[in-house]
LUMLUM-178780 format. One record per residue: residue number from 1; residue in one letter; chain; y, x, z of N, C-alpha, C, O in turn. Coordinates in pm, 1 decimal, decimal comma, always signed. Layout:
N
{node NUM 'A' 'A' {Y X Z} {Y X Z} {Y X Z} {Y X Z}}
...
***
This chain:
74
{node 1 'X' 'A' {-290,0 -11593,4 +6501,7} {-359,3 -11714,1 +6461,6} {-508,6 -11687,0 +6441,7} {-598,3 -11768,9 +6461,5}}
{node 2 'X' 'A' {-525,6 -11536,8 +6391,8} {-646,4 -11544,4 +6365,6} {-735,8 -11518,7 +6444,7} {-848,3 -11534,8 +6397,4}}
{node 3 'X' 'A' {-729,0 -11466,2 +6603,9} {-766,2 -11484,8 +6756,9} {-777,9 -11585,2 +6825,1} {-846,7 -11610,7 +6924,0}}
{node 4 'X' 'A' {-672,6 -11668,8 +6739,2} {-710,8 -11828,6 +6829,5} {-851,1 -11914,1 +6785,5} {-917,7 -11992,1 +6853,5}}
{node 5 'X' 'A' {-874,1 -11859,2 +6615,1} {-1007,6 -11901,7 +6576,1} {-1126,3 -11880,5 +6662,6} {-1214,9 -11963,9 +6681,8}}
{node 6 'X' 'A' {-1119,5 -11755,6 +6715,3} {-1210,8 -11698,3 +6741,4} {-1223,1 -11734,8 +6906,7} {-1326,2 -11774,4 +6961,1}}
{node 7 'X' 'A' {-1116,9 -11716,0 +6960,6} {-1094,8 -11787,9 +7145,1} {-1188,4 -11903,2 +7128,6} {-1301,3 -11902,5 +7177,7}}
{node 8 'X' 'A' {-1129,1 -12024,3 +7043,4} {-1194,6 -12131,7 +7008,2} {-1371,9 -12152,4 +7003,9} {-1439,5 -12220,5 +7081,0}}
{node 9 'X' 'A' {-1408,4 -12087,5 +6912,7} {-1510,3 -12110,2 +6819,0} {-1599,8 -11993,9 +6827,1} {-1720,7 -12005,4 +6807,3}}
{node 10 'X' 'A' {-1545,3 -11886,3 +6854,8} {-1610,8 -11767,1 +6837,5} {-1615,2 -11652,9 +6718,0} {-1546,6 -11669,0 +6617,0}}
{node 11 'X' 'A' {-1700,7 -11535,0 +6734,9} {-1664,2 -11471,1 +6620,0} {-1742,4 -11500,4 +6549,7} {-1821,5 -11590,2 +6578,8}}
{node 12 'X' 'A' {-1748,1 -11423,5 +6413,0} {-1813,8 -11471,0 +6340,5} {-1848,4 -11332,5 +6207,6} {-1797,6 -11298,1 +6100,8}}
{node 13 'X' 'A' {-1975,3 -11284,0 +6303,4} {-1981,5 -11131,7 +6251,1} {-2055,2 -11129,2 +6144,6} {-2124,9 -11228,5 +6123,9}}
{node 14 'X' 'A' {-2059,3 -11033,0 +6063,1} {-2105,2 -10980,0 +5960,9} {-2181,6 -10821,4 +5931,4} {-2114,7 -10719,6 +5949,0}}
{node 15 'X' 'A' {-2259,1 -10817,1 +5906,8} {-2273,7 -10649,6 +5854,4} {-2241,3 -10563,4 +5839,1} {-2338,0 -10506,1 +5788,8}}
{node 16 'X' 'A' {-2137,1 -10473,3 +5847,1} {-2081,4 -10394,9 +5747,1} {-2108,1 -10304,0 +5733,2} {-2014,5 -10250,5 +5673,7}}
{node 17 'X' 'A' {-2216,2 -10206,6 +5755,6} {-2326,6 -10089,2 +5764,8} {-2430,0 -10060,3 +5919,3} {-2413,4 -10069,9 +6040,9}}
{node 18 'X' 'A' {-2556,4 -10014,8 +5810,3} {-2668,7 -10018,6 +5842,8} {-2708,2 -9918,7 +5898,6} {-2780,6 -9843,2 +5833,7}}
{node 19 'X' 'A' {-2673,3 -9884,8 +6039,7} {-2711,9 -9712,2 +6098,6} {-2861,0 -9661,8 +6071,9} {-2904,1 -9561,2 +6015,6}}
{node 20 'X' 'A' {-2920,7 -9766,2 +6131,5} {-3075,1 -9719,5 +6128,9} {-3153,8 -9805,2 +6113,1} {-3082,3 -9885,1 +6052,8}}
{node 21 'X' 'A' {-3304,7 -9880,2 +6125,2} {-3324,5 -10019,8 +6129,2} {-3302,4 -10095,8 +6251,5} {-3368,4 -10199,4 +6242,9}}
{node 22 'X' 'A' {-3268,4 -10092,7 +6310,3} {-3202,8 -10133,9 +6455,9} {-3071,3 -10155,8 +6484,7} {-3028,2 -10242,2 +6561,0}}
{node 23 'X' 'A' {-3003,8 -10070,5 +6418,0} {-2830,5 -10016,5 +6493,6} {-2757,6 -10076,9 +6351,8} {-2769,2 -10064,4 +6229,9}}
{node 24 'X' 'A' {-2703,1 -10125,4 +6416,7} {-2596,9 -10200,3 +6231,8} {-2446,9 -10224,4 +6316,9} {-2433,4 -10270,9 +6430,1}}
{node 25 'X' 'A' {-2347,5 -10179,5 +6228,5} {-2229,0 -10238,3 +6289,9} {-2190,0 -10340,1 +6219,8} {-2220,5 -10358,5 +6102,0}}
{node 26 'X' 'A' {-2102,7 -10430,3 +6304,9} {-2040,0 -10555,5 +6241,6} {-1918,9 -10590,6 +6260,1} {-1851,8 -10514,3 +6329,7}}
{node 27 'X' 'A' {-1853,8 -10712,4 +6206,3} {-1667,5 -10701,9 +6194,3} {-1689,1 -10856,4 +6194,8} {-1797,3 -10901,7 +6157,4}}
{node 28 'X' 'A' {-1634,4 -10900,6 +6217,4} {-1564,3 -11028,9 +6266,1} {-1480,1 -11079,6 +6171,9} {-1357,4 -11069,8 +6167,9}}
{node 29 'X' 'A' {-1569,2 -11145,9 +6080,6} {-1474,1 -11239,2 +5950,4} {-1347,2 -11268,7 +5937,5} {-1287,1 -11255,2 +5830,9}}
{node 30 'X' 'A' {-1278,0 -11325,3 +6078,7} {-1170,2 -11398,6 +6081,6} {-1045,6 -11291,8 +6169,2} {-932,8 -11293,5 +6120,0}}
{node 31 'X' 'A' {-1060,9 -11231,5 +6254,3} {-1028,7 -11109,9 +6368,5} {-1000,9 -10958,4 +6347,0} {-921,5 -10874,0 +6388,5}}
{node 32 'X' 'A' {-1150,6 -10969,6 +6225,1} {-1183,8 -10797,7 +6225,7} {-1201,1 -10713,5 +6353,9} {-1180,3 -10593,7 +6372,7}}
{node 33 'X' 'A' {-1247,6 -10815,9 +6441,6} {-1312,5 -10693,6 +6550,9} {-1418,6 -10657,1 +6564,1} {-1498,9 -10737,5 +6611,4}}
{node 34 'X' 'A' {-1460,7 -10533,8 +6531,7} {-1559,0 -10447,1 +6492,4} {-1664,0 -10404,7 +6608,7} {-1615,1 -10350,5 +6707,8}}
{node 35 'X' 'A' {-1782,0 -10421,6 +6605,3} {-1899,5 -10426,8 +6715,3} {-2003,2 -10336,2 +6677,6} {-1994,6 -10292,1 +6563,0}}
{node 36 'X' 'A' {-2090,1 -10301,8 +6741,0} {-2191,7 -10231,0 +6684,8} {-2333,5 -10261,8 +6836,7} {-2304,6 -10275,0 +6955,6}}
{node 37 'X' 'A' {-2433,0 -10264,2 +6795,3} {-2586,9 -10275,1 +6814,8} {-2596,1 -10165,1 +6972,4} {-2614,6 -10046,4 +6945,7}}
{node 38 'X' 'A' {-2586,6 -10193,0 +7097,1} {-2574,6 -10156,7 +7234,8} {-2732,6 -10091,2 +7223,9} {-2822,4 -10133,2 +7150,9}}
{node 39 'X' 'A' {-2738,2 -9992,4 +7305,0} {-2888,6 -9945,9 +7322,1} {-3024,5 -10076,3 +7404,2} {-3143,8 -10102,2 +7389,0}}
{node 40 'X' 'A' {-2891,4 -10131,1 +7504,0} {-3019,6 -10263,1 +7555,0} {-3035,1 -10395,6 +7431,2} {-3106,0 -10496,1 +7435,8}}
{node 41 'X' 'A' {-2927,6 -10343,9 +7311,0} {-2972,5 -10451,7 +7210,2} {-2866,0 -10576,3 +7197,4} {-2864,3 -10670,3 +7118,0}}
{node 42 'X' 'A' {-2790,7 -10546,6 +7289,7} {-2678,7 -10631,8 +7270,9} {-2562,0 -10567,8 +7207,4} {-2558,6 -10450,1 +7171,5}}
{node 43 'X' 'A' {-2456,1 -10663,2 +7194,7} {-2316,8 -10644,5 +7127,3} {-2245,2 -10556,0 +7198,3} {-2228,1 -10584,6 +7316,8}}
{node 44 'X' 'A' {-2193,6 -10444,8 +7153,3} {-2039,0 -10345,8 +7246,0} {-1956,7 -10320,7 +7132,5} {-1993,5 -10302,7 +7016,4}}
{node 45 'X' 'A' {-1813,2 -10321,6 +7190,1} {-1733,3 -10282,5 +7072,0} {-1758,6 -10172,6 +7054,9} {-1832,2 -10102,0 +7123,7}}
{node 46 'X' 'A' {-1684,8 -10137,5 +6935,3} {-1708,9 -10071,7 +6830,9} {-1571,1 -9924,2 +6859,6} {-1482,4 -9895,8 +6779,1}}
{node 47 'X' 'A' {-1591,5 -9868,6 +6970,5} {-1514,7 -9740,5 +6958,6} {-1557,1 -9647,2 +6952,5} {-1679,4 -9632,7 +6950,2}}
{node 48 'X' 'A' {-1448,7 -9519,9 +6946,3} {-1501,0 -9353,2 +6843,8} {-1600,1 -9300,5 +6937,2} {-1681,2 -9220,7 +6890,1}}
{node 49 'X' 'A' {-1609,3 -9333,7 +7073,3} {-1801,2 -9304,2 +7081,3} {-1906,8 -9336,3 +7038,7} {-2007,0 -9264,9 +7040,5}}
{node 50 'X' 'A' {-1898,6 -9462,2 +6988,6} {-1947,4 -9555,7 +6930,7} {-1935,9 -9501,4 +6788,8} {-2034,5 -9452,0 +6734,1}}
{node 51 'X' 'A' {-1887,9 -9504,7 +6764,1} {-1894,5 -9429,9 +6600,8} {-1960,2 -9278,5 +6601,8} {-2066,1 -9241,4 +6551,3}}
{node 52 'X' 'A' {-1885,3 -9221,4 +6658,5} {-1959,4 -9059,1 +6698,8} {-2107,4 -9105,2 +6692,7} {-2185,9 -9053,4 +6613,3}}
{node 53 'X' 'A' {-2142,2 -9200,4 +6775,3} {-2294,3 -9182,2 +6832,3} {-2404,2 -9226,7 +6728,7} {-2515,6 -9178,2 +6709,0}}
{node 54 'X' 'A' {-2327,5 -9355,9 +6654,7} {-2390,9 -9405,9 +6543,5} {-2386,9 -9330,2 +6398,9} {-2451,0 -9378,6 +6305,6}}
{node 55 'X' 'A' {-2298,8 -9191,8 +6378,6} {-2332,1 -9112,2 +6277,7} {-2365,5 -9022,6 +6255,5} {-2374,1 -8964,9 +6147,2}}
{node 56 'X' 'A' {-2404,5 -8977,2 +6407,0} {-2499,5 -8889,8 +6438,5} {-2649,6 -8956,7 +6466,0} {-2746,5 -8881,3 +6456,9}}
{node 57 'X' 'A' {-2671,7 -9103,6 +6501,2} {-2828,9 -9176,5 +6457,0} {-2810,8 -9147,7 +6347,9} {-2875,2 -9044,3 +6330,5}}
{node 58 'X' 'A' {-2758,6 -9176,4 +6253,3} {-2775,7 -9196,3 +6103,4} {-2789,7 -9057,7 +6019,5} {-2876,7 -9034,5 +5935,5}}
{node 59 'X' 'A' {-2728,0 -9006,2 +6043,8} {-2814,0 -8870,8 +6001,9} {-2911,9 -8838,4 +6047,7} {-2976,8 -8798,0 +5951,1}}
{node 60 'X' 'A' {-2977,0 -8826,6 +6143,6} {-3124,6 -8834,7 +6181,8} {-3220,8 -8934,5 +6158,4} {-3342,9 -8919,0 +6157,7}}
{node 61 'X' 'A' {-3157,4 -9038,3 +6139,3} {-3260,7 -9150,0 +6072,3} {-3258,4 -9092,2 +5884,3} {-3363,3 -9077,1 +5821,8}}
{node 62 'X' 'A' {-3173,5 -9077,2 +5846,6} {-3169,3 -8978,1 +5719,9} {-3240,8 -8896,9 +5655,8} {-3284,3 -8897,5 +5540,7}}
{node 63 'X' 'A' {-3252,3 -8800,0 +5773,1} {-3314,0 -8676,5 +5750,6} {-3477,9 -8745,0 +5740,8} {-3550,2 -8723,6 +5643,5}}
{node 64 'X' 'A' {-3524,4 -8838,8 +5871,8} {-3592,0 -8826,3 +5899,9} {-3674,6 -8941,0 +5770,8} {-3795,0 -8966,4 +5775,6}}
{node 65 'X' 'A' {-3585,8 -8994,1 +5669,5} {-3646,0 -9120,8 +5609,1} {-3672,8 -8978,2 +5505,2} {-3793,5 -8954,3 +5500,7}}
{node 66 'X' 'A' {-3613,5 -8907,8 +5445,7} {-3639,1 -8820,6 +5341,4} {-3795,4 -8736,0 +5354,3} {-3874,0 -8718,8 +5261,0}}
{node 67 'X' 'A' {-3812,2 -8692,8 +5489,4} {-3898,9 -8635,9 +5518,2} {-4029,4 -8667,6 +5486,4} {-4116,0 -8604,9 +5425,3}}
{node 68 'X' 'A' {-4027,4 -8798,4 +5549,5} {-4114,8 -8889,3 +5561,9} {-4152,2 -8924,4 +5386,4} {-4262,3 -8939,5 +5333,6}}
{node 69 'X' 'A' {-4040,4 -8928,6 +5337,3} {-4075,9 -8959,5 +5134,6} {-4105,3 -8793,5 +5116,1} {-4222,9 -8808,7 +5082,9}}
{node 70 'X' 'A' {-4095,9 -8717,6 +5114,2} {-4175,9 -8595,4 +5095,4} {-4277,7 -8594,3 +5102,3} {-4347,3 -8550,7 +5010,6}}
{node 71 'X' 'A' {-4334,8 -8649,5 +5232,1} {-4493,9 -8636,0 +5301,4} {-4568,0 -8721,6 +5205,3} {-4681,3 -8693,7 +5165,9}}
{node 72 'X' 'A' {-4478,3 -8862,3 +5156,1} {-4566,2 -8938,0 +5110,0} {-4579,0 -8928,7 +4956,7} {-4663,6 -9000,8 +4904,0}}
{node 73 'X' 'A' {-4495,1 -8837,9 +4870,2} {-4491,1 -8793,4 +4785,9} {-4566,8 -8678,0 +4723,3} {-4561,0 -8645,9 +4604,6}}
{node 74 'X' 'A' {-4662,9 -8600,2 +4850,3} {-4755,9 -8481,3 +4799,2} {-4874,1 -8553,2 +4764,3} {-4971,8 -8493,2 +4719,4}}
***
């Protein structure tokens, strides 16, 4: 039932973490099908390459936000 919402009407995504300022994955209110931020900027689901790839950005966006508060901290 809760696919037919979505056949219908569409999904209807949400946030659910923030890889980098760009890359965010999202889930589908009604479905729960899980998407994440494509390198040309569009929507791809959300599989374990897709995950692999986005928590390995995120530790480098990490590293690299800390760094950056170091520099601006001397």
């Amino acid at each position: 039932m809760k696919n037919l919402y979505c056949s219908f009407f569409g999904h209807k995504y949400e946030v659910t973490k923030k890889v980098t300022y760009h890359v965010k994955e999202y889930r589908c209110r009604h479905c729960g099908e899980q998407v994440t931020t494509s390198g040309n900027g569009g929507l791809t689901l959300l599989t374990p390459k897709y995950k692999e790839i986005n928590a390995v950005l995120e530790r480098i966006h990490q590293k690299r936000l800390k760094r950056r508060e170091l520099i601006l901290d001397r």
